[in-house]
N, CA and C atoms as an extended XYZ file, in Angstrom:
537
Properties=species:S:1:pos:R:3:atomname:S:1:resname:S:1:resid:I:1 pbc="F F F"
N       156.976      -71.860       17.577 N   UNK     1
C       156.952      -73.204       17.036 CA  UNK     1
C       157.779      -73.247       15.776 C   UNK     1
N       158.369      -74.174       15.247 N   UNK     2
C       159.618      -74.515       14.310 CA  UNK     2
C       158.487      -74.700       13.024 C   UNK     2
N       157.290      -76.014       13.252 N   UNK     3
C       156.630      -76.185       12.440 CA  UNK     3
C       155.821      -75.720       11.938 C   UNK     3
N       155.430      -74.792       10.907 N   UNK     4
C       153.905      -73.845       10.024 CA  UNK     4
C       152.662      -74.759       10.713 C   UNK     4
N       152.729      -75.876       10.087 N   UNK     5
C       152.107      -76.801        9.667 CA  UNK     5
C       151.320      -77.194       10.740 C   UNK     5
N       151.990      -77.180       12.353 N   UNK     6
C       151.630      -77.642       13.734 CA  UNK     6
C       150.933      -76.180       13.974 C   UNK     6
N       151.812      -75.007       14.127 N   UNK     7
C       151.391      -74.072       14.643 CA  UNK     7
C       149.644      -73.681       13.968 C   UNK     7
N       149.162      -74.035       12.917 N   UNK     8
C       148.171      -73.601       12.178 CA  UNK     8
C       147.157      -74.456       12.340 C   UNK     8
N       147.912      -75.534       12.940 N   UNK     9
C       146.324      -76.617       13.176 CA  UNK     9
C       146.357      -75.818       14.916 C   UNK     9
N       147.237      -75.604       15.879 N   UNK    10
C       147.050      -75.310       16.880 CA  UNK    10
C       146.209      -74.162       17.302 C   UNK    10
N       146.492      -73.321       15.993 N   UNK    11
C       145.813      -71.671       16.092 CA  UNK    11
C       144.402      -72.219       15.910 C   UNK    11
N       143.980      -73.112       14.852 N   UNK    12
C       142.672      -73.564       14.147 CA  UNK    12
C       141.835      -74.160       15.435 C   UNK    12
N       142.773      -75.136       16.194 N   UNK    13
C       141.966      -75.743       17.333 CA  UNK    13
C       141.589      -74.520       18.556 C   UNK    13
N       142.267      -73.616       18.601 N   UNK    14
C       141.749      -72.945       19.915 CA  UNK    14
C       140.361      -71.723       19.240 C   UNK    14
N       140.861      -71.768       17.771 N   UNK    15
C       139.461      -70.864       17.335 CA  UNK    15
C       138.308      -71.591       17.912 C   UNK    15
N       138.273      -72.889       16.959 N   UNK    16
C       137.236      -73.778       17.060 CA  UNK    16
C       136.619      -74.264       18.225 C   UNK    16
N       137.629      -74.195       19.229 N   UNK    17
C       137.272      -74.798       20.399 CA  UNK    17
C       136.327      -73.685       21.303 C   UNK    17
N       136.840      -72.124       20.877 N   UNK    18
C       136.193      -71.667       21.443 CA  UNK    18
C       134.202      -71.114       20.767 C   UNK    18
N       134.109      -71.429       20.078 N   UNK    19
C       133.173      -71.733       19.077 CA  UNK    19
C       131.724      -72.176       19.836 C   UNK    19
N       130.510      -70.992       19.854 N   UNK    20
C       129.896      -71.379       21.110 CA  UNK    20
C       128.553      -72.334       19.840 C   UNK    20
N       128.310      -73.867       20.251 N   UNK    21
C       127.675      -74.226       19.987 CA  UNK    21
C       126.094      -74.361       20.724 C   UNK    21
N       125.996      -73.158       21.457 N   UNK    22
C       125.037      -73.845       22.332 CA  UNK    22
C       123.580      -73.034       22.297 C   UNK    22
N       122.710      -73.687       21.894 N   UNK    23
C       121.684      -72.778       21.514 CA  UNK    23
C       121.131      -73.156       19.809 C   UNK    23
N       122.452      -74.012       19.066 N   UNK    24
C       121.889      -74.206       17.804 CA  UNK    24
C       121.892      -75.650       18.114 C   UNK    24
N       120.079      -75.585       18.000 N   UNK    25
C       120.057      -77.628       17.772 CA  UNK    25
C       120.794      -78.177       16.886 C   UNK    25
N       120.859      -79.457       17.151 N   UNK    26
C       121.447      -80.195       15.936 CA  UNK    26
C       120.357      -80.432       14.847 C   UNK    26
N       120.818      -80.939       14.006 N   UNK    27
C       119.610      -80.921       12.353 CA  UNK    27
C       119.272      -82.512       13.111 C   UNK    27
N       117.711      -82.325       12.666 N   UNK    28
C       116.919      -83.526       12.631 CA  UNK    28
C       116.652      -84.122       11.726 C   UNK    28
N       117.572      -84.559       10.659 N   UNK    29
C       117.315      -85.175        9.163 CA  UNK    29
C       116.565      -85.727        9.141 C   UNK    29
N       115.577      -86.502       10.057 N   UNK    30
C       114.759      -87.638        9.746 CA  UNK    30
C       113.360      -86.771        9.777 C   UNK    30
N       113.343      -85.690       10.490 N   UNK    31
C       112.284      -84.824        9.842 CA  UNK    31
C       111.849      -84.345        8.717 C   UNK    31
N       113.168      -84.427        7.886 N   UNK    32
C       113.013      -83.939        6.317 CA  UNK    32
C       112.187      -85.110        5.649 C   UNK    32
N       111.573      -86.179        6.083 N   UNK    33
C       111.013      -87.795        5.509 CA  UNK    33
C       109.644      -86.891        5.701 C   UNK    33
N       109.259      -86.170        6.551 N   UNK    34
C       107.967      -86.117        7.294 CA  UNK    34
C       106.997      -85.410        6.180 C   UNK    34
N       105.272      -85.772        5.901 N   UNK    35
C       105.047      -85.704        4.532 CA  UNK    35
C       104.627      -83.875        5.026 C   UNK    35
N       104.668      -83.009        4.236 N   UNK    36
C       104.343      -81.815        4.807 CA  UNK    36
C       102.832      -81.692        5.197 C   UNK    36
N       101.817      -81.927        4.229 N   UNK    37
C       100.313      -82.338        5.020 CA  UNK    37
C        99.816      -83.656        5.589 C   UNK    37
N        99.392      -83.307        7.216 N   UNK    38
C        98.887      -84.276        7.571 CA  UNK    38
C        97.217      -83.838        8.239 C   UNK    38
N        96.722      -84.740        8.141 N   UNK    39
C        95.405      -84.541        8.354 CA  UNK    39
C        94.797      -85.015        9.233 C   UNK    39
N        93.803      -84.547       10.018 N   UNK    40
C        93.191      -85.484       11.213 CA  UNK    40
C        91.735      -85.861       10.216 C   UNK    40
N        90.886      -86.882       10.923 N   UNK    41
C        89.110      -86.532       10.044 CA  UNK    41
C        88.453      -86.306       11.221 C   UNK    41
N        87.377      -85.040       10.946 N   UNK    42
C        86.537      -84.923       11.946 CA  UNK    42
C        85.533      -86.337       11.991 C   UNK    42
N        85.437      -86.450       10.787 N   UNK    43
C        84.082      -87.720       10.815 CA  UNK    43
C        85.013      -89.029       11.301 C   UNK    43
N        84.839      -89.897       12.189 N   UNK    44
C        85.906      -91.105       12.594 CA  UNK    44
C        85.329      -92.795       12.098 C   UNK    44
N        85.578      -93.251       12.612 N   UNK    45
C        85.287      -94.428       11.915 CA  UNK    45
C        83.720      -94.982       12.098 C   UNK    45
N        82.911      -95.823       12.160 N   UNK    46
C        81.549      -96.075       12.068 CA  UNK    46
C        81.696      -95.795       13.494 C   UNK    46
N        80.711      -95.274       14.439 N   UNK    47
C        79.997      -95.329       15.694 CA  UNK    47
C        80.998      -94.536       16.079 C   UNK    47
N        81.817      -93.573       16.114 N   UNK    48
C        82.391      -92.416       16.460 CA  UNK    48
C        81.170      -91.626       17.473 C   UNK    48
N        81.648      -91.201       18.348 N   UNK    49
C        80.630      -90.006       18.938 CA  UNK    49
C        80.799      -89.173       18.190 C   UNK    49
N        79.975      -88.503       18.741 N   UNK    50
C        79.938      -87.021       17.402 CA  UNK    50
C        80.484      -85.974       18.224 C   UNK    50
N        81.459      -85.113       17.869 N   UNK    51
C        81.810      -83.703       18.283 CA  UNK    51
C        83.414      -84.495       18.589 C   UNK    51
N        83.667      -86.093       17.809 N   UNK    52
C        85.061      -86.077       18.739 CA  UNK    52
C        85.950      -86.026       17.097 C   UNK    52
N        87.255      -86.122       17.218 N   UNK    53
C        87.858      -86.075       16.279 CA  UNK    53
C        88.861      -87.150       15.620 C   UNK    53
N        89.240      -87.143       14.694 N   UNK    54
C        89.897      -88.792       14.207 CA  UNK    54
C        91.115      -88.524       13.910 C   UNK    54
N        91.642      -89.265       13.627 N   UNK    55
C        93.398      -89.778       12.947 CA  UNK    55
C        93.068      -91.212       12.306 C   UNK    55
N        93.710      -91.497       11.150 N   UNK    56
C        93.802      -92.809       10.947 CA  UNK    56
C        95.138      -92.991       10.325 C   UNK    56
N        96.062      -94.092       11.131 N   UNK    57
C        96.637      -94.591       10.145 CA  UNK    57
C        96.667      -95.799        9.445 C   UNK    57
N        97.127      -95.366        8.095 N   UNK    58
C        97.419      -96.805        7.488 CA  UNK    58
C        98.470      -97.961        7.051 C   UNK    58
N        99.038      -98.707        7.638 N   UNK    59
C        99.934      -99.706        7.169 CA  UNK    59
C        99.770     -100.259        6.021 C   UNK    59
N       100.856     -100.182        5.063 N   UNK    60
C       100.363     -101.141        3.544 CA  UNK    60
C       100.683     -102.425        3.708 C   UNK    60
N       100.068     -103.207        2.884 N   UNK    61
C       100.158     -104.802        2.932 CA  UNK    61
C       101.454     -104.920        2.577 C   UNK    61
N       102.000     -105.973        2.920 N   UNK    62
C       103.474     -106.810        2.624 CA  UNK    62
C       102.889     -107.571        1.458 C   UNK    62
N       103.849     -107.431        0.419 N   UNK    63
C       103.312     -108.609       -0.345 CA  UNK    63
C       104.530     -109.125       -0.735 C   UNK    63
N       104.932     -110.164       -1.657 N   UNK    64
C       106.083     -111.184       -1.334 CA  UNK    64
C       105.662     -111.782       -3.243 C   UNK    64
N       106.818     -111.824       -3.862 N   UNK    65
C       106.857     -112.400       -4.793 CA  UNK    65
C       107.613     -113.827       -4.522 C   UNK    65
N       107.141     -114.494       -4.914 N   UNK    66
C       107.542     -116.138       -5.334 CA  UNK    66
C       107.680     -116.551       -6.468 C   UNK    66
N       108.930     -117.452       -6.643 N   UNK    67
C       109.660     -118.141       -8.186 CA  UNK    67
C       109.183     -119.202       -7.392 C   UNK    67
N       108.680     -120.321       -8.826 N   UNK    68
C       108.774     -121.900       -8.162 CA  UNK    68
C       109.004     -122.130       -9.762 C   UNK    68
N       109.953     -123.438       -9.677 N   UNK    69
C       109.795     -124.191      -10.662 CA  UNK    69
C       108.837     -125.446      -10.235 C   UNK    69
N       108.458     -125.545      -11.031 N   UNK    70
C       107.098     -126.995      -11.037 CA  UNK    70
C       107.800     -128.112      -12.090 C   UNK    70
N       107.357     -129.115      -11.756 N   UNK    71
C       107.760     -130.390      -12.132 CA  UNK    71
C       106.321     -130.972      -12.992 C   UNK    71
N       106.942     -130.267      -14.788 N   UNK    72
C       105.804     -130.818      -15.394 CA  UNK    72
C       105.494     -132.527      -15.671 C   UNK    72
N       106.895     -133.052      -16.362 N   UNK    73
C       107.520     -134.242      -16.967 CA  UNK    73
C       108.402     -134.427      -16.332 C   UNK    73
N       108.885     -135.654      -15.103 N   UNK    74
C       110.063     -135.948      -14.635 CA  UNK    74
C       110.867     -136.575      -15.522 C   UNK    74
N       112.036     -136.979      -14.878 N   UNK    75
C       113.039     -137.500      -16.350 CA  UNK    75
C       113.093     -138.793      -16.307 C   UNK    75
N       112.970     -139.022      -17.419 N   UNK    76
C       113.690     -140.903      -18.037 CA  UNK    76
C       114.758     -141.320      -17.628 C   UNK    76
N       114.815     -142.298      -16.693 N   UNK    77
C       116.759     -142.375      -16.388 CA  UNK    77
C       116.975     -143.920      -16.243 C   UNK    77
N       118.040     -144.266      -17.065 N   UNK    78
C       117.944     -145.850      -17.053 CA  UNK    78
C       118.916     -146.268      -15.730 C   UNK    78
N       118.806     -147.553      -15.640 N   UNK    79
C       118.908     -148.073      -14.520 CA  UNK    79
C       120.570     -148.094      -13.840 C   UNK    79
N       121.703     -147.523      -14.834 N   UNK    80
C       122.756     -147.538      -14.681 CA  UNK    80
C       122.876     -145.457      -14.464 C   UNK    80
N       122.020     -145.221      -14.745 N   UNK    81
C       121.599     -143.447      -13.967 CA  UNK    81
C       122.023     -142.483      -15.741 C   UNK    81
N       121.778     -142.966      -16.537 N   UNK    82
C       122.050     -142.595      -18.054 CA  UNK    82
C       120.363     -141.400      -18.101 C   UNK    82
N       120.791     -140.477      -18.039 N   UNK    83
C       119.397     -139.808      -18.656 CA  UNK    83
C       118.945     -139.742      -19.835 C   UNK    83
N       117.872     -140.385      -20.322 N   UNK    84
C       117.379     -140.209      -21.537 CA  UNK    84
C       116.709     -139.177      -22.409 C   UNK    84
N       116.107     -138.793      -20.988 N   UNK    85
C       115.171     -137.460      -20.875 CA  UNK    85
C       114.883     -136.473      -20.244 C   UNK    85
N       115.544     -135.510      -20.174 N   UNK    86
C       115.454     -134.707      -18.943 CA  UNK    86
C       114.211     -134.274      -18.531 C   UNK    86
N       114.049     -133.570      -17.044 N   UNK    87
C       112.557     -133.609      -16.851 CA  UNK    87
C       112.307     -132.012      -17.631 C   UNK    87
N       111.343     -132.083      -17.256 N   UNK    88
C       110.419     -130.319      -18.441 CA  UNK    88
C       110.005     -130.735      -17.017 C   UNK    88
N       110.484     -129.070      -16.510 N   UNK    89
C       109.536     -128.058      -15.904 CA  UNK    89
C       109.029     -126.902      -15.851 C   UNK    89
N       108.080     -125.961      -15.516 N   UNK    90
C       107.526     -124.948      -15.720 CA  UNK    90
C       107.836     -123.806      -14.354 C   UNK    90
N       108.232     -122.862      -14.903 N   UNK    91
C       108.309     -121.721      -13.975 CA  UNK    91
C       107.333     -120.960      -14.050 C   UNK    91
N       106.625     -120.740      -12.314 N   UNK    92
C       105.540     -120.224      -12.097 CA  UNK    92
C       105.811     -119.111      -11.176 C   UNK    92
N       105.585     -118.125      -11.136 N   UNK    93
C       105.709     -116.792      -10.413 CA  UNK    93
C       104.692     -116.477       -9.833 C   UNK    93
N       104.253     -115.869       -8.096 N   UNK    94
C       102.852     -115.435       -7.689 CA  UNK    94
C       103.493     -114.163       -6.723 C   UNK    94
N       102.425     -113.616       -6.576 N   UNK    95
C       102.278     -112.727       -5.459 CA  UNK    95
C       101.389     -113.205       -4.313 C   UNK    95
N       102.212     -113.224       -3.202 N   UNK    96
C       101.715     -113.335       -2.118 CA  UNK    96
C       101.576     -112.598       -0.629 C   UNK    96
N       100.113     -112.360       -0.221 N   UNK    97
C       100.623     -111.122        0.709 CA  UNK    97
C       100.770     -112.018        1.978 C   UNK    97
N       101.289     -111.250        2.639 N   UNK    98
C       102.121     -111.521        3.564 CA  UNK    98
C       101.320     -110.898        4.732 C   UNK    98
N       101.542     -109.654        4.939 N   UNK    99
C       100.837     -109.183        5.865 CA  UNK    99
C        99.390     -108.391        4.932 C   UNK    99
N        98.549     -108.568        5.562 N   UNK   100
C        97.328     -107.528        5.582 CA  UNK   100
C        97.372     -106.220        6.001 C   UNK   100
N        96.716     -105.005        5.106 N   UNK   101
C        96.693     -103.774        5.049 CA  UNK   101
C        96.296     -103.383        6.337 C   UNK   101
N        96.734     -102.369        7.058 N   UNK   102
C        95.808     -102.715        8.397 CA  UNK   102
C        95.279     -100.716        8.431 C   UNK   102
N        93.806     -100.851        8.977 N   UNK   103
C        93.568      -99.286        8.754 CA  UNK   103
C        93.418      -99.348       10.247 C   UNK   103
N        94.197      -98.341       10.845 N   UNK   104
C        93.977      -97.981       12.416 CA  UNK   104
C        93.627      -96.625       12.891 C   UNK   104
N        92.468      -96.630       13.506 N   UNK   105
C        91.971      -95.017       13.735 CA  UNK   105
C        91.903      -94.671       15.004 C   UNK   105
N        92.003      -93.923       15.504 N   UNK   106
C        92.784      -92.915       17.131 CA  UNK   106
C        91.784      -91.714       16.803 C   UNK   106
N        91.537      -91.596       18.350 N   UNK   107
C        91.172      -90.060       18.543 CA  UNK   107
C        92.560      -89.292       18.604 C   UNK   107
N        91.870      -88.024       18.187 N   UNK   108
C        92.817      -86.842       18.225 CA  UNK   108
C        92.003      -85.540       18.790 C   UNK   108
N        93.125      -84.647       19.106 N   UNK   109
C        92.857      -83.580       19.688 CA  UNK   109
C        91.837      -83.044       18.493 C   UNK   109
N        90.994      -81.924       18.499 N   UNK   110
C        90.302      -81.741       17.461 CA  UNK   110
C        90.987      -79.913       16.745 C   UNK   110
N        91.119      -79.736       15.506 N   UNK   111
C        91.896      -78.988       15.047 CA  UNK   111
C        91.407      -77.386       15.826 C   UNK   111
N        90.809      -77.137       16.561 N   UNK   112
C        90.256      -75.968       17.194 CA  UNK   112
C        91.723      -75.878       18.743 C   UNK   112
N        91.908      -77.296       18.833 N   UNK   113
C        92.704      -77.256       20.275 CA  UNK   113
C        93.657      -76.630       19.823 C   UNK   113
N        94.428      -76.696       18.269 N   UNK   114
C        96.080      -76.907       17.671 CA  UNK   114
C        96.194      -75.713       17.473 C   UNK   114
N        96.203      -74.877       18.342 N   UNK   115
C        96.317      -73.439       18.717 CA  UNK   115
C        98.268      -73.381       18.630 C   UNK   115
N        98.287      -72.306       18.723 N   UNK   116
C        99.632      -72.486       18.309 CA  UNK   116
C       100.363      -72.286       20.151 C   UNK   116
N        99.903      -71.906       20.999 N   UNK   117
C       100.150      -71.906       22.426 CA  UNK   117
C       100.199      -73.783       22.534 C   UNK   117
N        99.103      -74.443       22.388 N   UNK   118
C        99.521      -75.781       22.174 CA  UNK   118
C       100.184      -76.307       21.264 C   UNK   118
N       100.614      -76.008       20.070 N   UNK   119
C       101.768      -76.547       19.722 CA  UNK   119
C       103.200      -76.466       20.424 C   UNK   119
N       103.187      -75.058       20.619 N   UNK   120
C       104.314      -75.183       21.576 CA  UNK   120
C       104.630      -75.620       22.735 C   UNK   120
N       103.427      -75.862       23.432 N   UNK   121
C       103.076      -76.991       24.783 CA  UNK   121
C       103.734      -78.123       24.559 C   UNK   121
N       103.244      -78.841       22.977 N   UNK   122
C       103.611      -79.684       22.455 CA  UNK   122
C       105.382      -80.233       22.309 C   UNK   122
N       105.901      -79.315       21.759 N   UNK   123
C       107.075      -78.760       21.421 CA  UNK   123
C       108.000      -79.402       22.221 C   UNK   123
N       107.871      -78.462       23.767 N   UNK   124
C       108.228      -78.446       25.067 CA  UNK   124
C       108.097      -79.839       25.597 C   UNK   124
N       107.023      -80.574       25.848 N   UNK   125
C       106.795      -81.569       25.884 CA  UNK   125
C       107.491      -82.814       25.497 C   UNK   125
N       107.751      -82.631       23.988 N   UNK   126
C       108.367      -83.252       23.403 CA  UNK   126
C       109.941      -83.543       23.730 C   UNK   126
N       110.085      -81.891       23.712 N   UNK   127
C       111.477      -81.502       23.878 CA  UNK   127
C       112.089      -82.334       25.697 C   UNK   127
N       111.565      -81.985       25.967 N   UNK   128
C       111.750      -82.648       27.573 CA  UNK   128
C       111.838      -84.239       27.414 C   UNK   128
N       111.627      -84.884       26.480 N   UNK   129
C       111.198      -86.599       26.162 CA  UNK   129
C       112.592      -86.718       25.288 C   UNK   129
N       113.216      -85.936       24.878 N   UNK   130
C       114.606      -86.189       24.197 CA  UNK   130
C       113.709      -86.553       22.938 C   UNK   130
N       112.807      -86.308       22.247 N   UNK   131
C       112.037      -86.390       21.056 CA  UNK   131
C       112.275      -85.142       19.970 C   UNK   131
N       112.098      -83.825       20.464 N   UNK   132
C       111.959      -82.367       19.500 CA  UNK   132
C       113.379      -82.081       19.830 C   UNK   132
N       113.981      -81.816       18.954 N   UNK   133
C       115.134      -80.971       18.492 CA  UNK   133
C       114.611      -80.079       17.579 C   UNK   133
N       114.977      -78.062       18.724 N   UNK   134
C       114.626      -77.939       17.751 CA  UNK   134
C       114.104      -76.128       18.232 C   UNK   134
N       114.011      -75.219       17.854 N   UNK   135
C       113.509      -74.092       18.826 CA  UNK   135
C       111.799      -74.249       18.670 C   UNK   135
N       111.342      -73.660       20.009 N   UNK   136
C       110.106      -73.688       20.427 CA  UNK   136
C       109.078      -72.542       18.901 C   UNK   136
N       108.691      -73.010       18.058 N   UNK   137
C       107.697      -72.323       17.159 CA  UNK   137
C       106.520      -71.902       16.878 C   UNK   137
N       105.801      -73.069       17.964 N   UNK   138
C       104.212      -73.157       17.711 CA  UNK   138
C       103.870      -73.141       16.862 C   UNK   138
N       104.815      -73.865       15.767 N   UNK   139
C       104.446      -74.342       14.237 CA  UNK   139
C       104.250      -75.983       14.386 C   UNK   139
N       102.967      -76.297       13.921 N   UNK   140
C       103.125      -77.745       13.177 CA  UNK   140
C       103.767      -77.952       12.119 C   UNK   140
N       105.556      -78.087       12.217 N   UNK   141
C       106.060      -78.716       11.011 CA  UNK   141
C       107.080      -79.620       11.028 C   UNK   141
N       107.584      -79.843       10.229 N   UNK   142
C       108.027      -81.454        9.790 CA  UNK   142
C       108.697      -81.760       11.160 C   UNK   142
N       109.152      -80.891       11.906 N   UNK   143
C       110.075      -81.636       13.097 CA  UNK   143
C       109.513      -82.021       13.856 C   UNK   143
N       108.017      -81.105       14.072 N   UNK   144
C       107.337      -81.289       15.103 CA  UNK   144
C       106.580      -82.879       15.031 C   UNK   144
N       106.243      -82.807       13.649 N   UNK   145
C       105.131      -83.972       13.134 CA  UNK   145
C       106.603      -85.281       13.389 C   UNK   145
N       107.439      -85.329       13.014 N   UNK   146
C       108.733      -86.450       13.080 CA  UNK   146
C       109.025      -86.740       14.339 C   UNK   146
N       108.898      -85.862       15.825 N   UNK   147
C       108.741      -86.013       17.162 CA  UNK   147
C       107.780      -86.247       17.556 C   UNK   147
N       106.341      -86.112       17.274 N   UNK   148
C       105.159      -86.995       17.652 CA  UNK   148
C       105.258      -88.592       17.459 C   UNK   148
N       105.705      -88.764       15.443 N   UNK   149
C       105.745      -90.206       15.348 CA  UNK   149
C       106.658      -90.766       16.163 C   UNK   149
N       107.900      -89.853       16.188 N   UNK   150
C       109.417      -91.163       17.530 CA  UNK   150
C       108.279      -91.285       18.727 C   UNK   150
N       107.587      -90.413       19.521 N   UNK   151
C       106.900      -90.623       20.831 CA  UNK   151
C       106.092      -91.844       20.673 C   UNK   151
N       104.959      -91.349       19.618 N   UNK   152
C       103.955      -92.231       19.278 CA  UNK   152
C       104.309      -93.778       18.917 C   UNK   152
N       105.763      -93.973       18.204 N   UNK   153
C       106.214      -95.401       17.837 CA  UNK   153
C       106.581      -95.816       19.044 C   UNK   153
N       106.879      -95.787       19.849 N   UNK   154
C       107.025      -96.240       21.416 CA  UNK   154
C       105.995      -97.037       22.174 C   UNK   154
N       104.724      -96.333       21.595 N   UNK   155
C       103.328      -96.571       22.402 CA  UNK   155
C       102.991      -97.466       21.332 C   UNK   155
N       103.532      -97.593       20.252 N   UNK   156
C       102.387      -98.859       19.344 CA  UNK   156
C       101.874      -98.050       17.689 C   UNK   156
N       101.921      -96.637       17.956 N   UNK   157
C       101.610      -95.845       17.182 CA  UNK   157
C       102.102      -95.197       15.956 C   UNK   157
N       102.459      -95.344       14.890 N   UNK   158
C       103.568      -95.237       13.871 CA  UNK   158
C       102.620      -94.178       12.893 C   UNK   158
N       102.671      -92.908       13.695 N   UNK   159
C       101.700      -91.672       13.530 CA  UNK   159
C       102.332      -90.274       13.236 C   UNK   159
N       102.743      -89.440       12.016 N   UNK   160
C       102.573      -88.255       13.114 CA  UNK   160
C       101.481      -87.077       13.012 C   UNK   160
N       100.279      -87.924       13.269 N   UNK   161
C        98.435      -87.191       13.834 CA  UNK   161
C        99.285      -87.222       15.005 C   UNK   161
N        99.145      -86.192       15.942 N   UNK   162
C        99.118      -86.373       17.668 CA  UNK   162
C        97.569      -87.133       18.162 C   UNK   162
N        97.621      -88.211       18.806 N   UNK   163
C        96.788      -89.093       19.099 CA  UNK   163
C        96.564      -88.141       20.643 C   UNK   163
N        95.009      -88.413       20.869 N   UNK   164
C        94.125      -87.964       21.853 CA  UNK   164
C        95.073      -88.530       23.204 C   UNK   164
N        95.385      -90.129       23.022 N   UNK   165
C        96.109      -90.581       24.302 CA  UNK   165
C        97.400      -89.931       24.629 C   UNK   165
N        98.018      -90.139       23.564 N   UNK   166
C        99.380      -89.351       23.522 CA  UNK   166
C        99.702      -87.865       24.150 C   UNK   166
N        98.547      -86.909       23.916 N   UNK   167
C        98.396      -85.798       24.845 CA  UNK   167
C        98.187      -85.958       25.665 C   UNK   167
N        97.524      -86.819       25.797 N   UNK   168
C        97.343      -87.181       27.851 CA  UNK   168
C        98.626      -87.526       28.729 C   UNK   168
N        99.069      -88.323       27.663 N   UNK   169
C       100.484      -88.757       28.406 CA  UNK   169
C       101.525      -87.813       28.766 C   UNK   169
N       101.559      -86.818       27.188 N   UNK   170
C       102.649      -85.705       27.762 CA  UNK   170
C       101.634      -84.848       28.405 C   UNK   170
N       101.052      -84.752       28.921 N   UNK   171
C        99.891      -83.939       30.379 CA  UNK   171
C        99.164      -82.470       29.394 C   UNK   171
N        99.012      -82.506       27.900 N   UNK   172
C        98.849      -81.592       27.158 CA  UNK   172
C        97.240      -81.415       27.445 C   UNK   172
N        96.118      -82.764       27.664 N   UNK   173
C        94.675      -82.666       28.001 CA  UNK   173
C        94.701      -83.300       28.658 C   UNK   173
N        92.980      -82.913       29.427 N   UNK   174
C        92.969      -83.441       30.562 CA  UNK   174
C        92.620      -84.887       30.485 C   UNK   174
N        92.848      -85.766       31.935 N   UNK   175
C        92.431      -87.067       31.404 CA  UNK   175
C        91.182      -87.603       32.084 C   UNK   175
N        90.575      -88.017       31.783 N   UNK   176
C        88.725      -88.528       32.136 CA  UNK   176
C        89.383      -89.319       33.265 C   UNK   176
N        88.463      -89.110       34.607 N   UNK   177
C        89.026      -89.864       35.913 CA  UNK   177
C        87.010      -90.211       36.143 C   UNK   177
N        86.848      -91.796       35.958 N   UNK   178
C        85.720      -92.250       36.416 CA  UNK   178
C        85.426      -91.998       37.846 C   UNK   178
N        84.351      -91.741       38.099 N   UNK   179
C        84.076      -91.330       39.251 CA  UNK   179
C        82.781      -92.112       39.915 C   UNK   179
C-alpha cells in the first residue's frame, strides 16, 4: 500500500475484527441504580397467613407545586381605558399531591428458598427472558435484583423482591392447581 495511514487502519481492522467477543456480556449499567440491600418481611401485611413471606413495595406520592396570582384589588380604569389604578394582586404558592403514596405488598419466596442453586435457577431463567445479562453466580446482586424489576415491571410490578407469582411464571415454584 502507498498510504501509512490506510495500511494501519487496515492492519487495526483485521486485529479487531478478529477479536473474540463472545462469552463477555455486555455491561448492564442500569444495574449499577439497583439499591445493594433489599429486603423481603417475614411478617406481611394484616391477615397474612403465617409461615408465608412478604415484599412490599412502595411508590412515593407525586406532589406538584402551584404559582397563582390572586386578584386582591382589581383596577380603576376610566371609560376611555386610562388606568388609574392598577389592580394589587397576591401571589400564592401550594403544594399539591397529585398522586397518593401507594404501599403494595406481594408474597415472596421465603429467604430459606434463596439458596444459591435457586438463584441461579433464577439467573437462567431470567437469562432465557432476554432480562439477565450476565454470568450464571448464584449471587443475589445488583444485576440479578435489576432483572427481576425489568421482568416484574412487565407484570405491573416495579420490584426487585422476586414476587411469589413471578417464580411461578419463570417455573422456579410450584404452582397451587385447585383440585
Amino acid at each position: 500500500m502507498r498510504n501509512p495511514k490506510l495500511y494501519f487502519l487496515a492492519v487495526a481492522a483485521g486485529l479487531l475484527s478478529g477479536c473474540n467477543t463472545v462469552g463477555f456480556p455486555a455491561p448492564d449499567l442500569r444495574a449499577l441504580n439497583e439499591p445493594e440491600i433489599i429486603r423481603s418481611h417475614a411478617a406481611g401485611p394484616p391477615g397474612a397467613a403465617p409461615g408465608t413471606c412478604w415484599g412490599k413495595d412502595v411508590s412515593p406520592a407525586i406532589v406538584e407545586t402551584v404559582t397563582e396570582q390572586i386578584l386582591i384589588q382589581p383596577a380603576e380604569v376610566l371609560a376611555d381605558g386610562t388606568v388609574i389604578t392598577p389592580g394589587i394582586y397576591k401571589t400564592e404558592t401550594q403544594q399539591r399531591i397529585v398522586k397518593e403514596r401507594i404501599e403494595t405488598w406481594f408474597q415472596t419466596p421465603c429467604q430459606n428458598m434463596l439458596t444459591p442453586d435457586f438463584t441461579a435457577s433464577l439467573q437462567r431463567a431470567l437469562q432465557v427472558r432476554g432480562h439477565y445479562r450476565g454470568q450464571i453466580t448464584g449471587e443475589m446482586d445488583s444485576r440479578t435484583r435489576a432483572a427481576i424489576r425489568r421482568f416484574q415491571k412487565s407484570q405491573g410490578l416495579n420490584s426487585a423482591i422476586l414476587s411469589l407469582e413471578a417464580a411461578r411464571m419463570l417455573g422456579l415454584v410450584a404452582v397451587n392447581v385447585p383440585q
